[in-house]
Structure formats: structure tokens, C-alpha cells
N, C-alpha and C positions, 0 to 999 in steps of 0.2 A: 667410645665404642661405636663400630659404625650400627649402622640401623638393620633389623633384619624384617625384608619383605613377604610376608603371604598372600598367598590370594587363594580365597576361598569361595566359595559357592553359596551365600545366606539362604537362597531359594529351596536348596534341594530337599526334596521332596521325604524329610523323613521325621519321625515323631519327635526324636531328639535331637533335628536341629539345632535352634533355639538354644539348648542348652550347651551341644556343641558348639555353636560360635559364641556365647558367654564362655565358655573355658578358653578356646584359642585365644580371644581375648586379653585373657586377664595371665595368661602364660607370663615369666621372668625369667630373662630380659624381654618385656612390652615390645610384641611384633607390631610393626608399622602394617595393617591391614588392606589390600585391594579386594574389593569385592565385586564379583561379573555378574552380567546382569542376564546375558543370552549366550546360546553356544557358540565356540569360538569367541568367545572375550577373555578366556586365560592367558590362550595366545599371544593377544594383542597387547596385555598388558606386560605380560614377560618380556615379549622382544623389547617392549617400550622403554621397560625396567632397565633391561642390561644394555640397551642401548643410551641410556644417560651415566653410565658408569656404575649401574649394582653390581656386586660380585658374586651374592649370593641370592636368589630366587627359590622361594616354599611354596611348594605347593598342599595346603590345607585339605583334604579329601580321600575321594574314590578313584577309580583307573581315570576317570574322564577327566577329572580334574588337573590329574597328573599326566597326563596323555597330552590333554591341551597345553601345559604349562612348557611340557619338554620341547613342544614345536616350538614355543617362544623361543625359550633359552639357544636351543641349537641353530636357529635359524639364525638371532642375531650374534652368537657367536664364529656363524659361518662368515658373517660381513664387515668383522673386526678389524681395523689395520693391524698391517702384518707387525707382529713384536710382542700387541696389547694380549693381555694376559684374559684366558675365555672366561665366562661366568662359573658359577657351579648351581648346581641344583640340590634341593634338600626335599622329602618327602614326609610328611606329616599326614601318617594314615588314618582317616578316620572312614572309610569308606565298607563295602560288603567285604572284598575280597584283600586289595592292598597287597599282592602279590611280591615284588619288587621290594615294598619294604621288610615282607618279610626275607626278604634274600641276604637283604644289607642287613639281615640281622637287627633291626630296629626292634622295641619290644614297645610294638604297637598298639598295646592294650592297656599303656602305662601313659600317659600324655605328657605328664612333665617330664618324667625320663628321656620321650623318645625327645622332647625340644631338648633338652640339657644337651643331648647326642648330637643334635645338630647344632647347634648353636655355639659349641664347644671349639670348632678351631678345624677338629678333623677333616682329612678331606682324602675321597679314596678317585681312581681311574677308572671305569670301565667301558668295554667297548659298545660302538654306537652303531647303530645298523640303519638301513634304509631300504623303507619297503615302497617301489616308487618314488617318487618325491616327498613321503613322510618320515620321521625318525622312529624307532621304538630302541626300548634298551632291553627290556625282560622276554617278553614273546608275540607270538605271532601264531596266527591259523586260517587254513581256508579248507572250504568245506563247510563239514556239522559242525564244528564248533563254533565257527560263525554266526550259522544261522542259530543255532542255540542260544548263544547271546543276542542276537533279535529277537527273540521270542521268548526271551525270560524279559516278565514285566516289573515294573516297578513294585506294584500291589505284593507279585511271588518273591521281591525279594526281602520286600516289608517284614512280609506270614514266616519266609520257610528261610530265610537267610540263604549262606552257599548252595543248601540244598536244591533251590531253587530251579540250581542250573543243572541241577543232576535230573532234574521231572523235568527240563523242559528237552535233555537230550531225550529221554525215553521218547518224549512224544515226537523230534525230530526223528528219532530212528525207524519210527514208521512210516514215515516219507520216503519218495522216490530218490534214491545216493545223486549224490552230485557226481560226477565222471570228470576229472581232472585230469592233466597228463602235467609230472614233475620234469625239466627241463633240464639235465646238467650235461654241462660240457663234455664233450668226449664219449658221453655213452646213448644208448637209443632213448627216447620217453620212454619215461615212468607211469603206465596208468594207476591212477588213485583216485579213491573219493573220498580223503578225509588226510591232509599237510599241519602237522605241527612242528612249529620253531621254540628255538630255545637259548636264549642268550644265561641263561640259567640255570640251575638244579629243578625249581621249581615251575611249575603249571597249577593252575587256577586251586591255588591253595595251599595245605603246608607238604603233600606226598614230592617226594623229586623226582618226576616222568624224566625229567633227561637224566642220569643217573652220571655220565661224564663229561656235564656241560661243563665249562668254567665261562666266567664275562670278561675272562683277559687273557684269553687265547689266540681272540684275533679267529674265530670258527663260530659259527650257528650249527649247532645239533640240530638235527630234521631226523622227526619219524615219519615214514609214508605208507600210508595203511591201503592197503590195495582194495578189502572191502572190509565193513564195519559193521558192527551187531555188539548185542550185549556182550557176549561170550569175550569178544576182543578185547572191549573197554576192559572189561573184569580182567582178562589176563594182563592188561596195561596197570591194570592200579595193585595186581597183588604183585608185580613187579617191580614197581616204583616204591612199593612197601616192601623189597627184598625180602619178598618169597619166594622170587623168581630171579632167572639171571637172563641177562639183555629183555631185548623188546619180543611182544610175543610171535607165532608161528603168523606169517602174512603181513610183518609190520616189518621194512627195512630202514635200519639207522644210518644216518650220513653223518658228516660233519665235515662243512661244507665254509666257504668264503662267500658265492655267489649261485645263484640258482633262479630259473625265473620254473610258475606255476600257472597254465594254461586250462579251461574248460569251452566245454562245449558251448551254454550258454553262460549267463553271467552267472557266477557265485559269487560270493561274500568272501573277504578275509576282513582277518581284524588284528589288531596289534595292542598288547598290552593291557588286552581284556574290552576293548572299543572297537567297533565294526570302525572300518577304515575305510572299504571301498569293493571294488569288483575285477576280478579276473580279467584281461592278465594283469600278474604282479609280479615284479620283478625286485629279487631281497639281494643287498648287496652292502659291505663297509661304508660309513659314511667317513667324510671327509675331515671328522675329529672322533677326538674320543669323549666321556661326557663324565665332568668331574662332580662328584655326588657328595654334600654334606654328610657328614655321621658314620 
């Protein structure tokens, strides 16, 4: 049976650590363990992985984890000779949010379950996106959502779990909007302060904000909210909770192939729940598609 690789995070930063890397551990079939040591060494080690011949790459964790890992795996499946069959990647949530696995339907709160699911054979398609030179496969945002994952701390997500990032948008929405302008081909700028992507049903948790995403359509779903207040979010979530039908009054739904997102000074976008970088960003198909254990 070939070997199955994880790479996990020992460091981070949470009470049950410890007790999490004693279980991944001791998981059956015995995962072959990579452990990193500083940011960006998931990376390093994924491409390192599937560049000696792994076929399958686990990443153990949070978005960041899996965030980092993805860049591995795609990157050295982008410099495969032509024929050689890509890697796949497996996701093993053990993080706040784990977004993505809950898409694939993983039942993340179950550990051996969710390794039986990967470690099983299965293997599903979905499409790969690129925001600049990075990959993401679940989502993307610029604007407040951004900055609100800056400024959810580690401490708030310790105390208050997802909640976390719901207090730390309140206190972003009393800050001055960021002024963006959405870029698509063929029609004038889009002014906005607040671009969410969706290679999925789901956004930062279990509600489905894109409500007619799919990850094999070959489209990114984009809301672009022209201006943002409570009022909005709230019409956004009791919508996503099919109380409502489409996106609400000030928020226009695309669904889109390529699109670039321009502001005035720098802002923040982030992909897959990780700040990623600064305006402009340019989101577009990446040059494979990215094959998922489970």
C-alpha cells in the first residue's frame, strides 16, 4: 500500500494541539507525517513531495494550512512532464472554519471517518482558479472581508470560535469602506467596497452565500456589493439561509470566467480564508484542474 503523506502544523497555536497531533498520528492506515516549522514551509514541502513521485498530499489543519499546501501540490503539478499523471490533494480539517472540506462533504468533526474518506481510493475533479500568481479552489474576497480576517486574532478565535469573525466585521464596518472598482470585460467599472468569490456553495462556514455556485462549471460566482452595512450582511445571510431569493437590493451577482479588482489605495484580498495580498488582483482559470482525495 503506498504511504499516505501529511503535513501538519505541531506549533499552532491552540489548547488542543497536542492532543491533535497525538490523534493524526496514531490514525489507520499510519500517515507518514511532515511537520513545518515557519510560514510557507507547507509549500515547500508539498511541491517537494509530489515532485519525488507522491500522488497523494494531506494537508492536516486550518485554511492556512491547506492554503499552503495547495500552492505546493499545483505548482509542482504545473511542472510535470507532459503525460505524468498530477498529484491529488486530501484535506484533513482540523482547523476554526475548514470551509472547503465542508463542501466535499467531509464529516469534519469525525477524524477517523474523515481519514477512512481519504485514504479510501476516491478521487473527485474540481476547478482551480488563480488569483495573480496564487491558486485557490473554495473562495476568495477583497475588501471587508479581508481586512476582517486581519484583525480576527488568534486570542478571538481561541474565546469566541467562527464567531470571532462576525465581531471583528462589526468593528471593520465602522471603518472608512474601501472603494474598489470590479473590472469585467465588455462592460464600464463596477464601483464597490466589498468583492466576494466563490468557487462554491459555501462562504466562511456552513450557510451557501453563492446559492448557484458549482466547482465544475468551469465559472467563479461574484457578489459585488456596491456599499456595505449591517443591514446588507443580514440581508446576505437570511438569503443564503433561503429566506430570501437571489442576492440582496445593492449587491450584483456575476458568474464570471475572468475578472480583475482594482482600488484606490491598497486593500487586502484573501483566498480560502488567508489574506493573500493587495490590489490589483487579477482572478482567472488556472492551467489544471485540482484532484481532491475523498
Amino acid at each position: 500500500m503506498s504511504a499516505f503523506h501529511v503535513i501538519m502544523n505541531p506549533a499552532a497555536r491552540s489548547r488542543r494541539a497536542g492532543a491533535l497531533k497525538e490523534a493524526v498520528e496514531a490514525l489507520d492506515p499510519r500517515p507518514v507525517m511532515h511537520y513545518t516549522t515557519a510560514a510557507g514551509h507547507a509549500t515547500e514541502i508539498a511541491r517537494e513531495l509530489v515532485q519525488s513521485g507522491v500522488k497523494l498530499v494531506i494537508a492536516a489543519g486550518g485554511d492556512g494550512t491547506m492554503n499552503e499546501t495547495l500552492q505546493g501540490v499545483c505548482r509542482a503539478n504545473a511542472e510535470r512532464a507532459e503525460g505524468e499523471a498530477p498529484a491529488a490533494m486530501g484535506t484533513l480539517p482540523l482547523g476554526t472554519m475548514n470551509v472547503f472540506a465542508a463542501e466535499m462533504g467531509l464529516p469534519g468533526r469525525d477524524l477517523r471517518a474523515c481519514w477512512q474518506r481519504i485514504t479510501s481510493g476516491e478521487r473527485r475533479e474540481v476547478d482551480l482558479w488563480m488569483a495573480n500568481d496564487l491558486y485557490f479552489v473554495q473562495l476568495g474576497g477583497v475588501g471587508l472581508d479581508a481586512e476582517v480576517i486581519r484583525q480576527t486574532t488568534w486570542e478571538d478565535k481561541m474565546r469566541f470560535g467562527p464567531l470571532s469573525y462576525a465581531l471583528s466585521a462589526l468593528r471593520v464596518l465602522r471603518q472608512p469602506e474601501t472603494v474598489l472598482t470590479v473590472h469585467i470585460e465588455g462592460r464600464p467599472p463596477i464601483p464597490s467596497s466589498l468583492v466576494l468569490i466563490g468557487n462554491g456553495r459555501r462562504y466562511g462556514g456552513p450557510l451557501p452565500v453563492f446559492r448557484q455556485a458549482s466547482n465544475s462549471d468551469g465559472l467563479l460566482d461574484i457578489l459585488v456589493f456596491h456599499h456595505v452595512d449591517c443591514a446588507e450582511i443580514g440581508d446576505l445571510v437570511r438569503s443564503a439561509a433561503h429566506l430570501g431569493d437571489g442576492p440582496p437590493e445593492g449587491v450584483q451577482h456575476f458568474q464570471l470566467e475572468r475578472f480583475e479588482v482594482r482600488c484606490e489605495r491598497d486593500a487586502a484580498f484573501e483566498l480560502d480564508g488567508e489574506l493573500a495580498g493587495v490590489c490589483p488582483v487579477r482572478f482567472a482559470p488556472a492551467s489544471q484542474r485540482l484532484i481532491v482525495a475523498g
